[in-house]
N, C-alpha and C positions, 0 to 999 in steps of 0.2 A: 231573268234576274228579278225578282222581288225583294231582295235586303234594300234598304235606305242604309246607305254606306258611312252618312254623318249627318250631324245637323247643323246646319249654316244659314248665314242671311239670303233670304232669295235676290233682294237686290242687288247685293254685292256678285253674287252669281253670274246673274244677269247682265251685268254689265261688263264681269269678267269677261264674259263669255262672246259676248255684241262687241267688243273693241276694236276697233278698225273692220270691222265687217259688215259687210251690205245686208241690214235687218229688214224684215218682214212684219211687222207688228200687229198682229190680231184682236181687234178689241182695245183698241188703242186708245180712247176717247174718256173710258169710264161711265160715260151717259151722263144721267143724272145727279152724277157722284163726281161728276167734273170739277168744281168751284171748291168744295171739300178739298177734295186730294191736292188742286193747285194751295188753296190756302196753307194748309201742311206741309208742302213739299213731295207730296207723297205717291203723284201722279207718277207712272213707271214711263210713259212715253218721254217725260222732261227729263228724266232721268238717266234717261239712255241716249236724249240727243243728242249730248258732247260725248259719247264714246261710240258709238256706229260711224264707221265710214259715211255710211248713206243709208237714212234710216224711213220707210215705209209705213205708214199706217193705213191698218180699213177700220170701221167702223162704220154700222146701221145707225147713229146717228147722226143727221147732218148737220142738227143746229150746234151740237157740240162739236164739230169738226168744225164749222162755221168759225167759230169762239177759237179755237186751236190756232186756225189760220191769222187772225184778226192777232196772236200771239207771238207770228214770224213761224209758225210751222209748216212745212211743204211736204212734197208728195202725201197726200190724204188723201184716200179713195173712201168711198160711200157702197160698203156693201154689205154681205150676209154670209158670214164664213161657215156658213150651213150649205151656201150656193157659190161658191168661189170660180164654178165652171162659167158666172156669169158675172167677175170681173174682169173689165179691162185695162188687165196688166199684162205687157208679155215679158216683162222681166224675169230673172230667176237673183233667188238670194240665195247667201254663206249659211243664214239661220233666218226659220220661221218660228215667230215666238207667239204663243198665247198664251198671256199670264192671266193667270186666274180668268178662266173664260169658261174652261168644260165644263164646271158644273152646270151652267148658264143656257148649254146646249142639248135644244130637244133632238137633234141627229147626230150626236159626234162621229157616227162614222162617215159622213156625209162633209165633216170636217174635215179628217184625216184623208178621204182621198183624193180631198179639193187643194189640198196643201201639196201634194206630190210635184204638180207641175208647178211651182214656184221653186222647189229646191234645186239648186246646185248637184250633181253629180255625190259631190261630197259634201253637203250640208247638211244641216241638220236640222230637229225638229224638235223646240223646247218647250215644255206645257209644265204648267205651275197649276197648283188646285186643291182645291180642301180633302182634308184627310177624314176618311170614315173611322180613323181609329183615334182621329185627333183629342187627346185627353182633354180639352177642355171644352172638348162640344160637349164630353161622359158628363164632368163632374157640372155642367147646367143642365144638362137634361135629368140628370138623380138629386140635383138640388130643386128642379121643377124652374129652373129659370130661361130655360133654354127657347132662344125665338129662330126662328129661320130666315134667313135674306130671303126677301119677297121675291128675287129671280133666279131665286134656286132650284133646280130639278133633280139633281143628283149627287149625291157623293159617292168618291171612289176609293178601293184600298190596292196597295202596291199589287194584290193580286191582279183583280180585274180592270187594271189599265194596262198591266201585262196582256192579260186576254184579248181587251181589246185594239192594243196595238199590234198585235201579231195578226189577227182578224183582219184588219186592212194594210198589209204589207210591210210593217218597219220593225227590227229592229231595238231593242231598248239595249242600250249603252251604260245609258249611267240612272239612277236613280237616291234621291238625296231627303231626309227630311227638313224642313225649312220653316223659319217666321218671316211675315210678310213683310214687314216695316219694323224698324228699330219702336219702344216703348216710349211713349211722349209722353205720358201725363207720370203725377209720383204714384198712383194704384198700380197702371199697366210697368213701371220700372220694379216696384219692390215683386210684382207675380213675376216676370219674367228674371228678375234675381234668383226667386226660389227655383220656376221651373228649369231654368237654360240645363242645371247641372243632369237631370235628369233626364231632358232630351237628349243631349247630347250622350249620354250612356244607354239609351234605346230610345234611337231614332224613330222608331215606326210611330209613336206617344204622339210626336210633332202635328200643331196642325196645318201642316201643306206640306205637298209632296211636289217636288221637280221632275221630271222625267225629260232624257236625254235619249231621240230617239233618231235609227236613220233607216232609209227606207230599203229594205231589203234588194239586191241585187237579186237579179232575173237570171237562172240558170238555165 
């Protein structure tokens, strides 16, 4: 499957999706973009904590999990979901989520099949991430205005996260085009007025894609 089926809130998604479910939270923290996202609202882990049963976090860094706990956050583990073989957790969850994380990651296959032993039999495996077809990365880079997140290393298109989730055992179920967060200022409200109608009439445009993945049964 490479169609992006619709375009929707990832949020809203995500939370649909986390509701009463024992979550996994990958990248949970944001980093250095912590203080930001809580100021906004906009942090996905605060988001999701009144809708997970029981909800998990890892992240590499600790002063911002630090800060998290000091928040009434619990279960927070300090790790590298690059090396997941060397957290200790021996739980399993309903859903293992990375929002917006894979670009981030110099091994994602080293990801993918660090995630396998956290999942549930029948869980799932949900990744949120920039779109290489994303029209608004086009129209800044042809307008020359275009800058790159300093911890970026890749972008991916509905193809080649097809590729490379079948490359390490899962699966793709659903895939969706997405915006990350509702528009807060009046510039980001009046663009996403013009854009919504035409994302939502070809999804691939969107910039971020969902993938809904599960991990292939062993014949």
């Amino acid at each position: 499957m490479t169609t992006l089926s619709q375009y929707l809130s990832r949020t809203q998604l995500l939370q649909e999706r986390c509701r009463g479910r024992r979550v996994l939270h990958l990248g949970c923290s944001s980093g250095q973009y912590l203080k930001d996202r809580l100021m906004r609202g906009s942090l996905l882990h605060w988001m999701l904590r009144d809708e997970a049963g029981e909800l998990h976090g890892v992240d590499l860094d600790g002063k911002s999990l630090d800060t998290m706990r000091e928040m009434g956050f619990r279960h927070l583990h300090e790790g590298n979901a690059e090396e997941l073989e060397k957290l200790d957790l021996k739980e399993t969850f309903d859903i293992v989520l990375a929002g917006d994380l894979l670009e981030h990651i110099t091994k994602p296959g080293s990801m993918l099949e660090g995630v396998r032993r956290f999942l549930k039999p029948t869980g799932s495996f949900i990744v949120s991430t920039n779109n290489a077809f994303g029209l608004h990365y086009q129209l800044r880079r042809w307008s020359g205005q275009y800058v790159e997140h300093v911890e970026h290393v890749c972008f991916y298109s509905p193809e080649t996260l097809l590729h490379l989730f079948e490359r390490h055992g899962y699966d793709i179920a659903e895939m969706y085009g997405a915006y990350t967060e509702p528009p807060y200022s009046w510039k980001q409200k009046v663009k996403f007025a013009i854009g919504q109608p035409l994302f939502k009439l070809v999804p691939v445009l969107a910039g971020t894609i969902i993938v809904v993945a599960t991990p292939k049964i062993a014949s």
